[in-house]
RORO-634004 format. One record per residue (C-alpha): residue in one letter; x, y, z. Coordinates in steps of 0.1 Angstrom, whole numbers, plus 5000, padded with zeros to 4 digits. Each point is the difference from the previous one (the first is absolute). Layout:
% residues N
AXYZ;...
***
This chain:
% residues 852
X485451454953;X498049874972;X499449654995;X498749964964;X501649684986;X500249695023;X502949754985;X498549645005;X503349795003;X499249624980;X498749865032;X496750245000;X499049974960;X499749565008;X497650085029;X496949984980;X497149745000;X498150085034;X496450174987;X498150265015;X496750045007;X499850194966;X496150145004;X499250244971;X499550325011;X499250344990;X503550184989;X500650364981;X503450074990;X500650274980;X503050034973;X502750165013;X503749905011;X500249635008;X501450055036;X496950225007;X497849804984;X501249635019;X499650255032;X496550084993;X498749624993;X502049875024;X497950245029;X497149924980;X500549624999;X501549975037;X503149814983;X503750085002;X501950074962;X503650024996;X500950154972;X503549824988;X500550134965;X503150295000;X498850234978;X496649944998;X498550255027;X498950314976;X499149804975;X496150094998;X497549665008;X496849934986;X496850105014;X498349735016;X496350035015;X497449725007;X499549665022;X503749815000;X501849835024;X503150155005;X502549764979;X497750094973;X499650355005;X503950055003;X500249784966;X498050244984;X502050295014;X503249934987;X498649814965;X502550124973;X503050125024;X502249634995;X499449965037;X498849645019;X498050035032;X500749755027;X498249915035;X502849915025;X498149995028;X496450015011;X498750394996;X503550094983;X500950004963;X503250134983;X500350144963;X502949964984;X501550024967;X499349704979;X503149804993;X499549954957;X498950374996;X502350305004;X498450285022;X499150344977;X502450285007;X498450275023;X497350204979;X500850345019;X501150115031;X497049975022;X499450075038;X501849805022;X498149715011;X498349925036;X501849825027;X499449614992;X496949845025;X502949805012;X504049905006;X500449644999;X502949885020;X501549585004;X500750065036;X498549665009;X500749844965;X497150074979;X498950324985;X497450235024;X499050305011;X502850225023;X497250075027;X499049585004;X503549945006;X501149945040;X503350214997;X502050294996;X500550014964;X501650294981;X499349954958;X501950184975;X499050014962;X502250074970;X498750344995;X501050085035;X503349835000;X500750254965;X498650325012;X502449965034;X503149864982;X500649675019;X502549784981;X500949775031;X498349935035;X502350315013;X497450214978;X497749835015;X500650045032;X500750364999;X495950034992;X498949735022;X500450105035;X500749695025;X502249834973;X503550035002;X502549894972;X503250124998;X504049855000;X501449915034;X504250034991;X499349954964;X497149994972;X501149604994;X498449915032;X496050175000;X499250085036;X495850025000;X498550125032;X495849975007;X498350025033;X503649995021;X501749684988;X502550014971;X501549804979;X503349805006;X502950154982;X501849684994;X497749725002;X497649874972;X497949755022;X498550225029;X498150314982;X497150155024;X499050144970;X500649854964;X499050204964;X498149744975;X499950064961;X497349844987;X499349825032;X503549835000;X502050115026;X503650214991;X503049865014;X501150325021;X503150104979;X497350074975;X497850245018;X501250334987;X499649884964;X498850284979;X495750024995;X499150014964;X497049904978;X498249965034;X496149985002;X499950075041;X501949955034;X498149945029;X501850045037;X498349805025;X500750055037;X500349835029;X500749605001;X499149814971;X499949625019;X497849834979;X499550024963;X503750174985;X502149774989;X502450115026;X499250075036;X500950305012;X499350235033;X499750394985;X498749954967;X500449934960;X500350214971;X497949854965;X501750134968;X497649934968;X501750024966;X497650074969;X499049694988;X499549894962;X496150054991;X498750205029;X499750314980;X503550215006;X500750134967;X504149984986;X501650305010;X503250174994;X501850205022;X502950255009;X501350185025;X503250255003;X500950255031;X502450165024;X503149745012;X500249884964;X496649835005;X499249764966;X497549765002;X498049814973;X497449775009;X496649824974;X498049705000;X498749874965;X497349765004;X499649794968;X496849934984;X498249685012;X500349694983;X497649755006;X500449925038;X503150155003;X500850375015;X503550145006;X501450335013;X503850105002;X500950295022;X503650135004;X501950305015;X503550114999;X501250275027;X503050265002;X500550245028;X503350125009;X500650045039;X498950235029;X503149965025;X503250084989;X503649785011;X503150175004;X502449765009;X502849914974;X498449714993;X497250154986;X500350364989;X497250204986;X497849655003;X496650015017;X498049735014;X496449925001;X499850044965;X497749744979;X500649794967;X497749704994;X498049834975;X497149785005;X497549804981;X496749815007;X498149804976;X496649835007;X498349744982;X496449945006;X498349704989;X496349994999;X498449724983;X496350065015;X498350145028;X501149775026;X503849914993;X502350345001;X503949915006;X502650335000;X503649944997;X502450275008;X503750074995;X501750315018;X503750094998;X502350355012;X503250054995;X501750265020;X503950165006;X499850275022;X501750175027;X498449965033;X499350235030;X503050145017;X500150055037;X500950355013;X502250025027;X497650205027;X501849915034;X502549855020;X499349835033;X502950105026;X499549645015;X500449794969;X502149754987;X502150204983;X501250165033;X500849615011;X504649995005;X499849794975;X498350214973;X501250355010;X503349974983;X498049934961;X496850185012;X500650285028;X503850084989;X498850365004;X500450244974;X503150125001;X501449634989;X499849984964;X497950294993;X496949875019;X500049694979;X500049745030;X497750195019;X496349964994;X499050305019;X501850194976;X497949894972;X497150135023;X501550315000;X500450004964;X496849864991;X498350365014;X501150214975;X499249754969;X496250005001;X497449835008;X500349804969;X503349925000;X501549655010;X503849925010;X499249634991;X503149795000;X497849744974;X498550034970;X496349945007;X499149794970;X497149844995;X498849714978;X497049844996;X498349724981;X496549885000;X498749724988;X496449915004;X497149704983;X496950015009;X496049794996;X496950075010;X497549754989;X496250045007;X497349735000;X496050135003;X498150275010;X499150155027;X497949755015;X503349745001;X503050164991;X503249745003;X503450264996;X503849854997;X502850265003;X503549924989;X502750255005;X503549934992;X503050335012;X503550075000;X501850225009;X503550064997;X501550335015;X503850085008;X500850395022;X502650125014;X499550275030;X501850225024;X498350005031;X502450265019;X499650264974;X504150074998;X503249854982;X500749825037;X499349594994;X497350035032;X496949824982;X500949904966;X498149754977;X499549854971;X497149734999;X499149794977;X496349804999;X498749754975;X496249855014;X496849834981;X496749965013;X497549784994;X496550065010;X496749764994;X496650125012;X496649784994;X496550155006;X496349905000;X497750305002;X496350054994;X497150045016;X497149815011;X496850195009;X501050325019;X502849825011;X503550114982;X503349765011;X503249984989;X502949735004;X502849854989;X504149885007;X503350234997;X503449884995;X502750234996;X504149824998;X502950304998;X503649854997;X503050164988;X500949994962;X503250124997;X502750185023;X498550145031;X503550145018;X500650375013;X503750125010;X500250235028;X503050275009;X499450055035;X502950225019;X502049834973;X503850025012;X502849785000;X498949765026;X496450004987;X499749934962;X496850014983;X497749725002;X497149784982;X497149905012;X498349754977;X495949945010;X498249704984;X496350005011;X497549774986;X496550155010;X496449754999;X496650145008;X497249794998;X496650085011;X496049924997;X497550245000;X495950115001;X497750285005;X495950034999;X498450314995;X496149965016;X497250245005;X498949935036;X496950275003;X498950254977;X502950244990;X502949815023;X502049774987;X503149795013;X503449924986;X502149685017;X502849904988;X502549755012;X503649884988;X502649775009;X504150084988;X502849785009;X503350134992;X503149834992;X504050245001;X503349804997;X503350044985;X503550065003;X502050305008;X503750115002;X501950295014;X504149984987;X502450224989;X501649714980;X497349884976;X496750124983;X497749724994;X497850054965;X498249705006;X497949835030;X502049754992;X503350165006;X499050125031;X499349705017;X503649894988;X501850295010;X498749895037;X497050254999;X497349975032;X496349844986;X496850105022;X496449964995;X497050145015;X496249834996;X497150265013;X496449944997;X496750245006;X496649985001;X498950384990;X496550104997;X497050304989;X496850145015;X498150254986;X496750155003;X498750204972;X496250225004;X499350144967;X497650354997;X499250074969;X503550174981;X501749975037;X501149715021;X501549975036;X502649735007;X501649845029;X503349754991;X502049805023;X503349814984;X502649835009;X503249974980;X503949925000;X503750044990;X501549724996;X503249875025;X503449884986;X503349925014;X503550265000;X502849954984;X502949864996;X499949735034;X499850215034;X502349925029;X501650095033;X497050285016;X497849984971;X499549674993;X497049995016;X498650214970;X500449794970;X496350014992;X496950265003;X496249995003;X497450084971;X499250355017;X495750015001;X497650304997;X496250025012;X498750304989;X496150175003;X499150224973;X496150225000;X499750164967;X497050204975;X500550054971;X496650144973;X499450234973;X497450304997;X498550194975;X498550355003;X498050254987;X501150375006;X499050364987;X503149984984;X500249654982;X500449655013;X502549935024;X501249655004;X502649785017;X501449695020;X501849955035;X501649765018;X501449965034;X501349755023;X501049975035;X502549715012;X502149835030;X502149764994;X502249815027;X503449844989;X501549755017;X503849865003;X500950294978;X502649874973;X503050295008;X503450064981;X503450055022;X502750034988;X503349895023;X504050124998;X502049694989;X500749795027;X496750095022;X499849635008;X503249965017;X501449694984;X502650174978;X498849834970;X499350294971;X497949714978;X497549965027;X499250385002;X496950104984;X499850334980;X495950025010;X498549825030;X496549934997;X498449955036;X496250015011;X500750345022;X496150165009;X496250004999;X498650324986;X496650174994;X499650214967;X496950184998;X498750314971;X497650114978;X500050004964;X497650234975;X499250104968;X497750314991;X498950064966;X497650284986;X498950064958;X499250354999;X497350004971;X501949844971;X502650174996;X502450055036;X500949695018;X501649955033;X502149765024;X500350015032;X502449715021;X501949965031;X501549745022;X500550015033;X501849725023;X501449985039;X502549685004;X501149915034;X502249745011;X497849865033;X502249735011;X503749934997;X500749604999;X503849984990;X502449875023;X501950205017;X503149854984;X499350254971;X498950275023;X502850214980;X499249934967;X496450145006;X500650325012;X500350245033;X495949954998;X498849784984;X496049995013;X500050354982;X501949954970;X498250144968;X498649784969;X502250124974;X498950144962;X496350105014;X498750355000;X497750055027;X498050194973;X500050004965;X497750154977;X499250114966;X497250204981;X499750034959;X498250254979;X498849954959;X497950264987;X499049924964;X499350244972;X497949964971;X502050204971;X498550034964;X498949684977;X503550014983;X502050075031;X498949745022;X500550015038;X501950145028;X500849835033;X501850235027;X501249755026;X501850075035;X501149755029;X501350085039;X501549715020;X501350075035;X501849785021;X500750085039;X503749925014;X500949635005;X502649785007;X502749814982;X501449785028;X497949915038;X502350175019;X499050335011;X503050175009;X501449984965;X499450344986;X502049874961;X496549765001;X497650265002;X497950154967;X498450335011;X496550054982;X499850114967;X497150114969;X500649864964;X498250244971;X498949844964;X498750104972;X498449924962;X498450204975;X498649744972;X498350084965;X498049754988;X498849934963;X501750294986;X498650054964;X497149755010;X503449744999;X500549665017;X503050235023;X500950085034;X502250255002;X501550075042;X502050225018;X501049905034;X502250035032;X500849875029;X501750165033;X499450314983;X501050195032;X503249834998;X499549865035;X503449845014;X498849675021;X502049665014;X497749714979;X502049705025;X503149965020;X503249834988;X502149885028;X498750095036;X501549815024;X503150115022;X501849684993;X500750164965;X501250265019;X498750284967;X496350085001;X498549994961;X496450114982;X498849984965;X498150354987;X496849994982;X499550074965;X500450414993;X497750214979;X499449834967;X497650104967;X499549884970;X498349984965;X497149694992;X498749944966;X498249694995;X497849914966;X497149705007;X499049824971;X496349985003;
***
């Protein structure tokens, strides 16, 4: 796929002030389009241009021939066009529009442009080139993330093999799945992988967010233990909004299709005054529902539909070239109705077979039409659909979204100092049906108010050949509000509902450094080196009498406190040989997830399991990655790779059980927890990861990716007090929400119509996913997701009538493919087995207007 306009985020455009060598030298660039013509000096000047100016990429450069050094000779280039031209790192400039000066509207519809000489990334916290960075790193631009539709990190997923992101029981509670770990459901504080905006992290109730106004998003993978804010043991995903001044244009946008799709979406960037830049971006979304309810409390509703509205502003404040300071404000509102689980199974040996549940829940369907009997609702649920849900609850789903933001920059790119403030709320309140039927079996409502507070210092720069990083991080998450969820489990006379109040204050605290050094000609070294110390405590409550609101309250009400301190020194190695427009890498890092306590206070047979270990990862990575650029009978051919081979070992295995009430023996219902986070296994996940792309001339461009991973437990370290909680064999249980393969592969074939008509891309994309698993257990055939192809499509006229316009038509799941996206309840104490289905086919209409 083409790469033709590389969004610098804020960080890159403050990078200048380190000179080149910059020899005059013999250069010959004739006029034609500027992307060809930045192409050709850049091969004849051996330095690196980035074209950052939207818009600008037909517009036809100057001809420039004599003795120049190349800041000169690109100065010359693009004299007249309103654009600045920066050096942000030795042998690398980046032209971009000039702040005071609107860019020209596009002159004609030209030839597409050549791939850019480069794809800067921030992997390791400072702009560079894909191929010098260590890792597995998968970059996505705006023009990609339009021509394949992706409005969330589900989109994104679907076109980034390796990378799950899906619901696990609802959409309120994003399940995101890299390299065989995933994401706690229900706990905020210990995230193997965590999603940063702006390089703040996102509280985890705010990772499906919807993407808009967004310059990139880069997926790194593997275990990030040294420079994110936030450690983590499979990866991180970097979402980069458009930022005021780095030559986005305004835009406005809309969108209608199939399921009553409506969406409207712009960013206006105002005119610079003086030091000050500002951009405002919003979007409001309506989409009615894929999965229909039937029960009588909600006829003719469907679920998974989406209604939300949110806003960003950005201020950017830019006195001169060595002070820059962004502030940010981000907000979404949202009132939807969540997934709904479908009831897919019964196990004959659950709970709801138990004497004292088979008179409400296995009456048999004779008594009262089947209406106590919840293997009558199986039977019924087969001739209603696959998208058809018996749910007993209304799956509502509110959000709210708060978020401040500051990043402040100090110098160049000798000695950079960096401060970033981020400031998030979230506020969300669900209710969910877990069993998929009118029965009260697994009923909830839940109700979560958090902040989040995160600080992060840096000193960067460079001395000599020597680049180095460093700096503190401090992240403090506490409860803001009401953080209760009442549970209807088996609900009958002798066992009402039930709250469970959870008040967690969360502390991270860590110090960090990494030095990049040449050691011999071509080979150069990364180490890297942290320290986190981690700090959990709070209160917690389990009564069917009283629902704290408050911390406060729940310490009154008699509720159990607990704390947990964990600290980890994690580390990285790398080894990086450069040859020419490829490199060859070898990375060793170790990482971890941090350890915590259960709730409410254990007793009688569990006691012993109050707390849990940080689980740690030690992974070895080879990779190449390069570029290449040939000459054929038939045109030029041209293209990138990447690939990377891992192992990774885990050790003491963080593991979910869940136990029947009472498990511990001590008759006490307050002391039973409703998830029992134990320490269970050591593991060794090992796979490949690649990326293939090819440029066909100018005009036909294609992806290639796939993913490919093999999990196995390798030692089981649980006592055998929970032997029954694990599973008839648990050596051999299965990681759960990972394909063994994935892959995708995208088409655009661009073409040229007339001067007035403009430009025609013809876009196609293929992702396949092989079977996996929803739950470890093997011999659960509800958990299992056979393999399965998803189809997509886009059609996209550009500039018609030599105007500012994009007009697309798209689809997705055009073959209408039916697929299980995550499992709802899975366990046979529920006694019903539940999944969520994926999204069905969907198409729709885009028309967006730029104001150049």
């Amino acid at each position: 796929m083409r790469r033709r306009v590389v969004r610098i985020i804020a960080a890159t455009a403050v990078l200048a002030g380190s000179a080149v060598d910059a020899r005059a030298q013999g250069v010959d660039v004739a006029a034609q389009p500027l992307s060809r013509a930045i192409a050709d000096l850049g091969r004849q000047s051996g330095v690196e241009i980035l074209l950052n100016a939207p818009g600008s990429e037909s517009r036809k450069a100057r001809h420039v021939q004599g003795d120049f050094p190349p800041r000169e000779a690109l100065r010359r280039l693009v004299r007249g066009m309103g654009l600045t031209v920066r050096q942000v790192a030795p042998h690398v400039f980046v032209i971009a529009a000039a702040p005071r000066q609107p860019v020209k509207p596009l002159e004609k519809a030209a030839p597409p442009p050549a791939p850019a000489p480069d794809i800067l990334v921030s992997a390791r916290r400072r702009p560079e080139r894909e191929e010098d960075v260590p890792l597995s790193v998968t970059r996505r631009d705006a023009e990609m993330l339009e021509i394949a539709a992706v409005r969330t990190l589900a989109d994104l997923a679907r076109v980034t093999p390796g990378f799950v992101a899906t619901g696990q029981t609802t959409n309120a509670t994003p399940l995101l799945v890299m390299r065989g770990q995933r994401r706690s459901i229900s706990d905020e504080n210990r995230l193997p992988l965590v999603v940063y905006q702006d390089e703040v992290p996102l509280p985890n109730q705010a990772g499906l967010a919807p993407l808009y106004d967004i310059a990139s998003v880069e997926v790194l993978r593997g275990p990030q233990g040294t420079l994110s804010g936030r450690n983590t043991t499979s990866g991180a995903v970097l979402i980069r909004t458009a930022q005021p001044a780095s030559g986005v244009p305004s835009y406005l946008e809309s969108e209608v299709g199939n399921y009553g799709l409506l969406r409207l979406e712009g960013a206006l960037e105002l005119p610079r005054q003086g030091p000050f830049s500002l951009r405002i971006a919003g979007q409001r979304l309506r989409r009615d529902g894929y999965t229909r309810i039937v029960t009588r409390i909600a006829s003719g509703e469907r679920a998974e539909n989406a209604h939300s509205d949110a806003l960003r502003a950005a201020l950017r404040l830019e006195p001169d070239d060595m002070l820059r300071s962004t502030f940010s404000f981000d907000m979404l509102d949202a009132d939807e109705m969540g997934a709904v689980s479908i009831l897919s199974g019964v196990y004959p040996d659950g709970s709801a077979h138990s004497p004292e549940n088979a008179p409400y829940y296995d009456c048999g369907a004779a008594e009262n039409g089947g209406a106590c009997d919840i293997d009558s609702y199986y039977e019924l649920q087969q001739s209603l659909g696959r998208r058809t849900s018996q749910s007993g609850v209304l799956p509502r789903f509110q959000r709210r979204f708060r978020a401040f933001g500051n990043l402040t920059e100090y110098g160049g790119d000798d000695l950079l100092f960096r401060n970033i403030l981020g400031w998030r709320s979230t506020e969300i309140s669900y209710a969910l049906d877990g069993d998929g039927t009118p029965l009260a079996i697994n009923d909830s409502e839940t109700r979560s108010h958090l902040r989040q507070w995160s600080e992060e210092f840096q000193v960067q720069g460079r001395s000599g050949d020597l680049r180095y990083i460093g700096g503190l991080f401090y992240l403090d998450s506490a409860p803001a509000g009401p953080v209760t969820q009442t549970v209807s489990r088996y609900v009958r006379p002798d066992n009402p509902p039930y709250h469970i109040a959870m008040y967690q204050n969360f502390r991270s605290t860590a110090i960090f450094g990494q030095v990049t050094a040449p050691l011999a000609e071509s080979l150069v070294a990364d180490v890297g080196l942290r320290y986190t110390a981690e700090w959990i405590g709070g209160c917690s409550l389990r009564s069917a009498l009283v629902e704290p609101l408050s911390r406060q309250q729940c310490e009154t009400e008699g509720g159990s406190s607990a704390k947990a301190r964990s600290g980890r020194l994690t580390w990285t190695l790398a080894l990086t040989r450069k040859l020419g427009a490829h490199s060859l890498y070898l990375t060793s890092r170790r990482a971890f997830r941090s350890g915590g306590y259960n709730t409410p206070t254990l007793s009688g047979t569990l006691k012993a399991y109050q707390t849990f270990q940080p689980e740690t990862l030690t992974d070895l990575e080879i990779g190449a990655k390069g570029r290449w650029d040939l000459s054929t009978g038939v045109g030029p051919l041209t293209g990138s790779y990447s690939a990377a081979a891992y192992v990774g070992i885990y050790d003491k295995v963080q593991r979910a059980l869940f136990p029947d009430d009472d498990f511990d023996g001590d008759g006490d219902r307050t002391t039973d927890p409703i998830t029992l986070y134990v320490n269970s296994a050591r593991a060794r996940v090992a796979g490949f990861d690649g990326e293939f792309s090819l440029d066909f001339g100018r005009r036909t461009h294609v992806t290639a990716s796939a993913s490919w991973i093999d999990a196995r437990y390798t030692r089981v370290i649980a006592p055998a007090a929970l032997s029954s909680l694990l599973g008839a064999d648990p050596l051999n249980n299965r990681f759960t929400y990972m394909p063994g393969f994935s892959g995708s592969l995208s088409l655009l074939h661009e073409i040229d119509l007339s001067e007035s008509l403009g430009r025609l891309d013809l876009a196609a994309d293929y992702s396949h996913v092989s079977s996996m698993r929803f739950t470890e257990r093997t011999a659960e055939a509800f958990a299992r997701q056979a393999g399965y192809g998803l189809l997509g499509a886009a059609v996209t006229w550009h500039g018609p009538g030599a105007l500012p316009i994009d007009i697309a038509l798209w689809g997705r799941n055009l073959t209408d493919r039916y697929y299980v996206s995550g499992g709802g309840t899975l366990n046979p104490a529920y006694g019903a087995a539940t999944v969520i289905a994926g999204p069905p086919r969907t198409f729709g209409l885009r028309l967006r207007y730029s104001f150049e």
